[in-house]
C-alpha positions, 0 to 999 in steps of 0.5 A: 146695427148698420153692419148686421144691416150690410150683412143681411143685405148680401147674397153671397152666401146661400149655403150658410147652415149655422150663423153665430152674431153674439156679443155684437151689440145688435140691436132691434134695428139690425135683428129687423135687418136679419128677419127680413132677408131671405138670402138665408134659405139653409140656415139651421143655428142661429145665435144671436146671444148677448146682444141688445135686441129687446122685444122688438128685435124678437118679435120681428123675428118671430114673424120672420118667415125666412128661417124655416128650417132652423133647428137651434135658436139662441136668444139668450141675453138679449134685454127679452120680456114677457111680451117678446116671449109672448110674440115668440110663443105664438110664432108658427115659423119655427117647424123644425125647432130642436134646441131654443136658449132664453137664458138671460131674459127676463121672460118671467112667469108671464113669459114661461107661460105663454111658452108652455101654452104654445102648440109651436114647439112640440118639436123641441128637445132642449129648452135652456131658460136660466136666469130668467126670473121664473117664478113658482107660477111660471114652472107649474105652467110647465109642468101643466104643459103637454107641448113638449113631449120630447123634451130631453134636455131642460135647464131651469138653473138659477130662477130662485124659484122655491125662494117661497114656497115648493109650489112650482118644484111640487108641480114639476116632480108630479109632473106626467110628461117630462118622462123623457128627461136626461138632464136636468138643471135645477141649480141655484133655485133655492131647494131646501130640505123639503124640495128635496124630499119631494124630488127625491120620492118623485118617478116623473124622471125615470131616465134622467142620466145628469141632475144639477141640484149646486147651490141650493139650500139642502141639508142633511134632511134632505141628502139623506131623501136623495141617497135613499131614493130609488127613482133615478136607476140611470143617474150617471152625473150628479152635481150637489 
């Protein structure tokens, strides 16, 4: 913390556009450090992945009003809950957010929610939250959700999620407003023969070009669903 602290202090870098501090054990202390300095006015990326920030260090940042211009944040691993995504859900300082990486947190449904319900980030285009511990609950609140409209790039990989029911895959394939998919990341997520089947038959993705589906539980049931489908006419990348 007292480096990121000494970092955040200096003004000799105002044409900094992308800042990559992953990996460095930061703590909430030090992300306070960032989120209070504003000799960072042009900044643009920013990943602080694999650190130690907690909910603290992201509700510090997410009420941090120097970062304005930021168009990719990257906060995955760093000991997130449901209330820092719920802090970082009702930020409104984030205008111009493109890209947001949450992978590596334990968000939860609660925390899935409160995102999907936000009307601050409408301008994302990719959202990554693998690893996150959602639930069905957490995706049908996604597939409810009208506040990504733009969203092209959505990776829900390795969340276990039909682990009981198909409810939250059900609730994504009938969804009407993920039209604009081109990848889409459904790896490790317990999809069996069923999910397939309801994937298969679903034609919410017209243009998806990539689909992820390794690690899952399909059988034969559920292949021949997928290789009969005619849904996915742009599908260029395939991972089983």
């Amino acid at each position: 913390d007292a480096g990121m602290q000494a970092f955040a202090a200096s003004s000799f870098l105002p044409k900094l556009t992308s800042l990559d501090v992953g990996f460095n054990r930061i703590g909430a202390a030090g992300m306070l450090s960032l989120a209070a300095s504003s000799f960072f006015p042009k900044l643009t990326f920013l990943d602080t992945a694999m650190n130690l920030t907690g909910d603290d260090g992201i509700q510090e940042l997410a009420a941090s009003t120097f970062f304005p211009n930021l168009k990719g944040l990257v906060v995955g691993g760093n000991q997130i809950g449901a209330s820092g995504m719920r802090a970082l859900a009702a930020s409104p300082f984030f205008p111009k957010l493109t890209f947001l990486n949450v992978s590596f947190n334990l968000i939860g449904d609660e925390g899935m929610q409160a995102l999907a319900t936000s009307p601050f980030f409408t301008t994302l285009t990719s959202l990554a939250a693998s690893y996150t511990d959602i639930g069905a609950a957490g995706i049908q609140a996604l597939a409810a959700s009208r506040f990504f409209p733009r969203i092209t790039y959505l990776n829900l990989g390795s969340n276990h999620f039909s682990f009981a029911s198909d409810a939250g895959l059900k609730a994504l394939a009938a969804s009407p407003f993920f039209g604009n998919l081109y990848t889409l990341d459904l790896s490790e997520n317990d999809i069996g023969d069923a999910g397939m089947q309801t994937l298969a038959s679903s034609s919410s993705f017209p243009r998806l070009t990539s689909l992820n589906l390794s690690d899952n539980q399909v059988g034969a049931e559920g292949m021949q669903a997928l290789a009969a489908s005619s849904f996915f006419p742009n599908l260029t990348v395939l991972t089983l």
